[in-house]
C-alpha positions as CSV (number, residue, x, y, z in Angstrom):
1,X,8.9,-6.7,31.6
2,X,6.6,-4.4,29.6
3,X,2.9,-5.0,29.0
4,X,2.8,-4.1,25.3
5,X,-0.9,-3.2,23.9
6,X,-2.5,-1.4,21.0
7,X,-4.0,2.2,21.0
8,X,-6.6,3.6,18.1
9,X,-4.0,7.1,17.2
10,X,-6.6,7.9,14.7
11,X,-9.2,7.3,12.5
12,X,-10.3,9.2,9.9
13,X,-13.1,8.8,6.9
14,X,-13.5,9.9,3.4
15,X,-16.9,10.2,1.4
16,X,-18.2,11.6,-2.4
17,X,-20.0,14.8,-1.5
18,X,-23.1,13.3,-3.8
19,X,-26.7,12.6,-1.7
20,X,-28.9,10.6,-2.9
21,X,-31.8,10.5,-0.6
22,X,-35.0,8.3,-0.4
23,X,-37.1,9.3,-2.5
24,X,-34.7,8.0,-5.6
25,X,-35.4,4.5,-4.7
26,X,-38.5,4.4,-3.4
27,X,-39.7,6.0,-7.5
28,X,-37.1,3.4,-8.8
29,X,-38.9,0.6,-7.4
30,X,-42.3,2.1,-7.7
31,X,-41.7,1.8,-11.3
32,X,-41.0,-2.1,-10.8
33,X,-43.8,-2.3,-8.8
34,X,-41.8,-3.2,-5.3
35,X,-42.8,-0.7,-2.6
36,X,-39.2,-0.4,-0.4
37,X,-40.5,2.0,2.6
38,X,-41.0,-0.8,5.0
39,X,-37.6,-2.2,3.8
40,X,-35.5,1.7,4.3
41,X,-37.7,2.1,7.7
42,X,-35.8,-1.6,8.7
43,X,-32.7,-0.5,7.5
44,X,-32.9,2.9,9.2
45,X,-32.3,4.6,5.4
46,X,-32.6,8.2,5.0
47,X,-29.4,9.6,2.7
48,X,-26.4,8.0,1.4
49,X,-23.3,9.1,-0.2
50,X,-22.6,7.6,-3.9
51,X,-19.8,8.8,-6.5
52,X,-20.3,10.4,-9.4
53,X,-17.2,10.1,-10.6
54,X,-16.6,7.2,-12.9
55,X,-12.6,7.3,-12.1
56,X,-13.3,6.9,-8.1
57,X,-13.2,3.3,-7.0
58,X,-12.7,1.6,-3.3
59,X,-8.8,2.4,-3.9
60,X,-8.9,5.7,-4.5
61,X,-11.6,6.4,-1.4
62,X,-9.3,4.4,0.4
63,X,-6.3,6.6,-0.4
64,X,-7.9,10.2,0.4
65,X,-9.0,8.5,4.0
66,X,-5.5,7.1,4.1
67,X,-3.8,10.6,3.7
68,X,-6.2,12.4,5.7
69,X,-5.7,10.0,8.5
70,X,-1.6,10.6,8.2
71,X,-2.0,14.3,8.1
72,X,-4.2,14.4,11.0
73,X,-2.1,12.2,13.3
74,X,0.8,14.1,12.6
75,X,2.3,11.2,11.1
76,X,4.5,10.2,7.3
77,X,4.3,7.3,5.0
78,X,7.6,6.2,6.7
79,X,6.5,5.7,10.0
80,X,3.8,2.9,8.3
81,X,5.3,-0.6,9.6
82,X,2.1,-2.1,8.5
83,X,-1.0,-1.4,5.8
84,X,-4.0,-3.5,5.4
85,X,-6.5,-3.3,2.6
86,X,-10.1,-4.4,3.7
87,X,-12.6,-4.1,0.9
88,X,-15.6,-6.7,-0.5
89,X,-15.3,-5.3,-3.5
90,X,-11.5,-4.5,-4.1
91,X,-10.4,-2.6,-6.8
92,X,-7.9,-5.1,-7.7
93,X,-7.3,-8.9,-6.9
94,X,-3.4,-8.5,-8.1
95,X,-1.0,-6.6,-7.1
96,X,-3.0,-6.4,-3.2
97,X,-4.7,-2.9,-3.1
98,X,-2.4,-2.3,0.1
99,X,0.6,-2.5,-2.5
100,X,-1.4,0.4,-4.3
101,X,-1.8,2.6,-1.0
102,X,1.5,2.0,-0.1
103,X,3.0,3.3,-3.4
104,X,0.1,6.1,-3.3
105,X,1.5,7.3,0.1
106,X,5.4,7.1,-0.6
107,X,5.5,3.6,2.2
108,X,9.2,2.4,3.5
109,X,10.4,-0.7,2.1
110,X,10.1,-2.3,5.2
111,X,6.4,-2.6,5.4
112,X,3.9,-5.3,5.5
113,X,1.4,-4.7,2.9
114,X,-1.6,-7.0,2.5
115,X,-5.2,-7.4,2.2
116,X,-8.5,-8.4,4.0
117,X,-11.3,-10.0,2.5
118,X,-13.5,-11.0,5.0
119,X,-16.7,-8.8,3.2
120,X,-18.2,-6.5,5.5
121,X,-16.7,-7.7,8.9
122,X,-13.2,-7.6,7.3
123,X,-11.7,-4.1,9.0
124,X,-13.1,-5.6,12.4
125,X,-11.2,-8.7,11.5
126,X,-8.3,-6.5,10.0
127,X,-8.3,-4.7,13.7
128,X,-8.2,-7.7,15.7
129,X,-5.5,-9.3,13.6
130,X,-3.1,-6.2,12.9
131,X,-3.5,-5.8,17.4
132,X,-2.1,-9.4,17.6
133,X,0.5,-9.1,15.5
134,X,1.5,-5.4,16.7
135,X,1.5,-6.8,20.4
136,X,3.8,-10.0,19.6
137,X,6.0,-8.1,17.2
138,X,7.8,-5.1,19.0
139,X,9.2,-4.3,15.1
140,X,5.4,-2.5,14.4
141,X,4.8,0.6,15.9
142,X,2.6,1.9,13.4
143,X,-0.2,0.0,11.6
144,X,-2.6,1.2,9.2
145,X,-5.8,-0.3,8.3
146,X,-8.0,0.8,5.2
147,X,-11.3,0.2,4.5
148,X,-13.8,1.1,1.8
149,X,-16.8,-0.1,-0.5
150,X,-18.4,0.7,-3.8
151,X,-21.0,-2.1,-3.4
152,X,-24.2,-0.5,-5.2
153,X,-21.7,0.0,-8.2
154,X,-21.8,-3.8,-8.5
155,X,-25.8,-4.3,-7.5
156,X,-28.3,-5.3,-9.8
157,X,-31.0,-2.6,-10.0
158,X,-33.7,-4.8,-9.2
159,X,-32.4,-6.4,-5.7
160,X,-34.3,-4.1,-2.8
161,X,-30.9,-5.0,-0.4
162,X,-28.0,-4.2,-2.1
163,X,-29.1,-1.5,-4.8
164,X,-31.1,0.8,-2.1
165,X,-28.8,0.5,1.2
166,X,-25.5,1.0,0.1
167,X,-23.3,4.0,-0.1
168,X,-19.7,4.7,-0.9
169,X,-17.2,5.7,1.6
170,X,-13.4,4.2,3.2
171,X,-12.1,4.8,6.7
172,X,-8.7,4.8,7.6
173,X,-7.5,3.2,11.3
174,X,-3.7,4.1,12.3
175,X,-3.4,1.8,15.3
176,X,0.3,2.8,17.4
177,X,2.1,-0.4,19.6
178,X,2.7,1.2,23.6
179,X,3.7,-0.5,25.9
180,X,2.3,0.1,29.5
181,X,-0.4,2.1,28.8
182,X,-4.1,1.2,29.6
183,X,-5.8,0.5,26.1
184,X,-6.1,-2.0,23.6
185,X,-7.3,-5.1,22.4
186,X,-8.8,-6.9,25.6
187,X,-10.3,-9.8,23.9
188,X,-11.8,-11.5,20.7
189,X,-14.0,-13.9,19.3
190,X,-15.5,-15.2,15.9
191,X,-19.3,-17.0,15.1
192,X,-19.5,-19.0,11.5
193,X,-22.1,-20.4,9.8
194,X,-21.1,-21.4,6.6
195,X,-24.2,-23.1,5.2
196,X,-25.4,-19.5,3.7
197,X,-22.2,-19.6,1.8
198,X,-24.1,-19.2,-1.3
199,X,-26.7,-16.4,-0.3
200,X,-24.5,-13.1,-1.3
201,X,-22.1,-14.0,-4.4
202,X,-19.7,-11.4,-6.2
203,X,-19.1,-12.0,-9.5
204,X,-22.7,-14.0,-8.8
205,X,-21.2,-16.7,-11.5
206,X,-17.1,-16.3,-10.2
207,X,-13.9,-15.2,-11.4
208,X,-13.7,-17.8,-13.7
209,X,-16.7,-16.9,-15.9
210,X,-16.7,-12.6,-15.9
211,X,-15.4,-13.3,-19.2
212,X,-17.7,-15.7,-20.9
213,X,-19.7,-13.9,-23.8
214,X,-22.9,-15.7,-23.3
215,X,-23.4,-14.3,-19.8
216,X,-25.0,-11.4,-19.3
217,X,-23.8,-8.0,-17.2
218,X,-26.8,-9.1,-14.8
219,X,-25.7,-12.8,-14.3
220,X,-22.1,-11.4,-13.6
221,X,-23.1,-8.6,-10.4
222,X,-23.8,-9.2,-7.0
223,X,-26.4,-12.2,-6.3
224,X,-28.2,-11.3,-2.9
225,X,-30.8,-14.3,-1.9
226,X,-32.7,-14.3,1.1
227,X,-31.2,-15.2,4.2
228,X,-31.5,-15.4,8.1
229,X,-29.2,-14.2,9.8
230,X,-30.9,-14.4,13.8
231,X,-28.4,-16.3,14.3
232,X,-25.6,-14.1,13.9
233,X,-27.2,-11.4,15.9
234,X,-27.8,-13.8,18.8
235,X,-24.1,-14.7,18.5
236,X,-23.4,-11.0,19.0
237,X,-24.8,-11.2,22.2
238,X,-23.4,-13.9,23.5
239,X,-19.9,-13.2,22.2
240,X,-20.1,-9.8,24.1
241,X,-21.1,-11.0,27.0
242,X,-19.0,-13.8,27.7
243,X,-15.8,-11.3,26.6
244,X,-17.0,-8.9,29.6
245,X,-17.4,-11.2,32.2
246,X,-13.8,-12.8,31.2
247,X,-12.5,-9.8,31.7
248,X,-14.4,-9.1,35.2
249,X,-16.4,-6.0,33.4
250,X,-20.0,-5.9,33.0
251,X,-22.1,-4.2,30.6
252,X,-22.3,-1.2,32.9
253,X,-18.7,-0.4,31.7
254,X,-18.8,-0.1,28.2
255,X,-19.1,3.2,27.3
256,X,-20.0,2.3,23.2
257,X,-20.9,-0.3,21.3
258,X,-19.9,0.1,17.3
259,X,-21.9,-2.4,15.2
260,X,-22.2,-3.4,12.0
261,X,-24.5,-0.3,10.5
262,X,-26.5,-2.9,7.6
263,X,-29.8,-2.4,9.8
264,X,-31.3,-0.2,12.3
265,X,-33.4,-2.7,13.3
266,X,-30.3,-5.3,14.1
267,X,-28.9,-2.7,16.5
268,X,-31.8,-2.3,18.3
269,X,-32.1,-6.3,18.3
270,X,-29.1,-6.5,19.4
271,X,-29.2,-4.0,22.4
272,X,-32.9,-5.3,23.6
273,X,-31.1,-8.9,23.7
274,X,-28.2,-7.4,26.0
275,X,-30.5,-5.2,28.2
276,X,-28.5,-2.2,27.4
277,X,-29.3,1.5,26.8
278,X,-30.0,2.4,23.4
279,X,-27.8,5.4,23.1
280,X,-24.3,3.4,23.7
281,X,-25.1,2.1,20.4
282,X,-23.6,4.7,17.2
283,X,-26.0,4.4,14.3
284,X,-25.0,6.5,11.4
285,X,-26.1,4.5,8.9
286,X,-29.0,7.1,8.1
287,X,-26.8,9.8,6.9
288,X,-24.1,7.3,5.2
289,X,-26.2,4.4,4.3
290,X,-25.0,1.0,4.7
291,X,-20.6,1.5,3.9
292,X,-20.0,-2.7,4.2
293,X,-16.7,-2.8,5.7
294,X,-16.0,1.0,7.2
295,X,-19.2,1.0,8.7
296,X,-18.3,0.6,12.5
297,X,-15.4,2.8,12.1
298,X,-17.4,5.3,10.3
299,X,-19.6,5.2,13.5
300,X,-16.2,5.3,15.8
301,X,-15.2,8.8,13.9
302,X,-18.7,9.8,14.7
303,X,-18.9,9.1,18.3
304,X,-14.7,10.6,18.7
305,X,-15.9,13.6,16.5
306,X,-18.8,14.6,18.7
307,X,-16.9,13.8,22.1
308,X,-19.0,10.7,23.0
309,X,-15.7,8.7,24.1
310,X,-12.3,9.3,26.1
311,X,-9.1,7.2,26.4
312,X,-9.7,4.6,28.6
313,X,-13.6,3.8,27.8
314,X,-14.3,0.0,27.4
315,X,-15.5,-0.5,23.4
316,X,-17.3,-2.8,21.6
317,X,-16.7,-3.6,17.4
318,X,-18.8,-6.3,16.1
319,X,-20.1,-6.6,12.6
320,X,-20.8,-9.7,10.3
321,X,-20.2,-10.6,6.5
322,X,-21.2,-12.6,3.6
323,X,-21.6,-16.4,4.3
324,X,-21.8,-15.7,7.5
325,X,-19.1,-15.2,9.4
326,X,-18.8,-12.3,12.3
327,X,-16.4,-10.9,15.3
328,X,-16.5,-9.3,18.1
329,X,-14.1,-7.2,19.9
330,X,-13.5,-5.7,22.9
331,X,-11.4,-3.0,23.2
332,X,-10.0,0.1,25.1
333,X,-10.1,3.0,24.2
């Protein structure tokens, strides 16, 4: 009897090569008369990356991170069991933007193809879903999972949150089925509080109205109301440590933790409520800004990149989206 399990082959990240730094925003909103330093020094803001090309959308991001990824692992289209498509702001709503990659990459007719919306936890969600289904299905040895985000194309220029913290980027996870080998998914678990359901809304007035001439552009982007989300972050907490101590580990053995990158300042909430050493916790979200989805895997590339983790370390993904839903993961590297 085999012990099947799920190991991270690769991940790899794609970004425009256009800066925009701090100073943009802080004269953009000067000039409305909202100072935004206390908000970027919160959100641990310094640069992000934004396109400049009006032909480059969450697809095409998604593509470039999704052929880099194959080309670094050594790996084809072919060998693709699996693609997911995790984006809050997708390119397309039909055909599934995994159907696009798929053709992009030249994918078997064999694959599964299909998308994640789960907003900006939806590749942690994608990860803990596509290990579940690799582990019960011995047909998947190769899974791919996609991720990227254009949300500041879709902001209104006067909301502080979205407009000033966002940047454009896509990771790409290849994720390989082995069997008796120690890595994987150890364990998982969700937190949802659905009564902010109406606090982040894109198209802010639906589908059904984008095309209704008495509504302007403005009505029609990304409506971001206030919200607390304490909540959330004090689920992350507990969901982490009850999925150590089910798993006999303590906090002593995870090696990194790779959050959710939308604030500085949550991260460091987060790791005061745990007790835990600051530096087990990736922030990049000063050089990328805030990348929605990608943003813990963008953070995972960083910490693999610069040697901060080996096969076998215990892992932590958790991030949280729209509404609010969130999950946690722990994993091994």
């Amino acid at each position: 009897m085999t012990n099947a399990n799920v190991k991270i082959k690769k991940v790899s990240v794609y970004h425009p090569d256009h800066i925009v730094d701090n100073d943009y925003y802080f004269s953009h909103f000067d000039s409305q008369g909202k100072d935004i330093r206390g908000l970027l020094a919160v959100t641990g803001r310094n640069k992000r990356y934004l396109s400049t090309d009006p032909n480059e959308t969450p697809l095409t991001m998604g593509i470039e991170a999704a052929r880099r990824a194959l080309a670094e692992s050594g790996l084809a289209a072919e060998d693709l069991d699996m693609i997911v498509f995790s984006s809050g702001t997708p390119e397309y709503v039909q055909p599934t933007n995994a159907l696009k990659v798929h053709h992009a990459l030249g994918g078997k007719s064999s694959a599964r193809v299909f998308d994640m919306n789960a907003n900006c936890v939806g590749m942690v969600i994608a990860l803990e879903q596509a290990s579940r289904h690799i582990i019960a299905n011995p047909r998947i040895k190769y899974a791919m999972i996609v991720g990227a985000e254009q949300m500041n194309k879709y902001s209104r220029t006067d909301e502080e949150v979205p407009y000033a913290n966002f940047g454009d980027a896509a990771a790409a996870l290849i994720l390989e089925r082995v069997e008796d080998e120690d890595c994987g998914i150890l364990d998982s678990s969700y937190y949802t509080d659905s009564s902010m359901h109406d606090t982040i809304v894109l198209p802010a007035t639906g589908f059904s109205n984008i095309y209704r001439q008495d509504l302007s552009e403005y009505d029609k982007r990304i409506e971001w109301l206030p919200f607390d989300t304490d909540e959330a972050f004090i689920s992350a907490r507990n969901a982490i440590e009850r999925s150590l101590a089910d798993n006999g580990l303590t906090k002593a053995n995870v090696k990194k933790y790779f959050l959710s990158q939308f604030a500085k300042k949550n991260i460091d909430g987060i790791c005061e409520q745990l007790g835990e050493d600051l530096d087990k916790f990736k922030y990049v979200g000063d050089e990328f800004g805030y990348t929605g989805t990608s943003s813990p895997f963008i953070a995972l590339s960083k910490s693999i990149e610069e040697g901060e983790i080996e096969r076998g370390d215990h892992i932590v993904f958790w991030s949280v989206g729209a509404g609010i839903t969130s999950c946690n993961i722990l994993f091994r590297y």
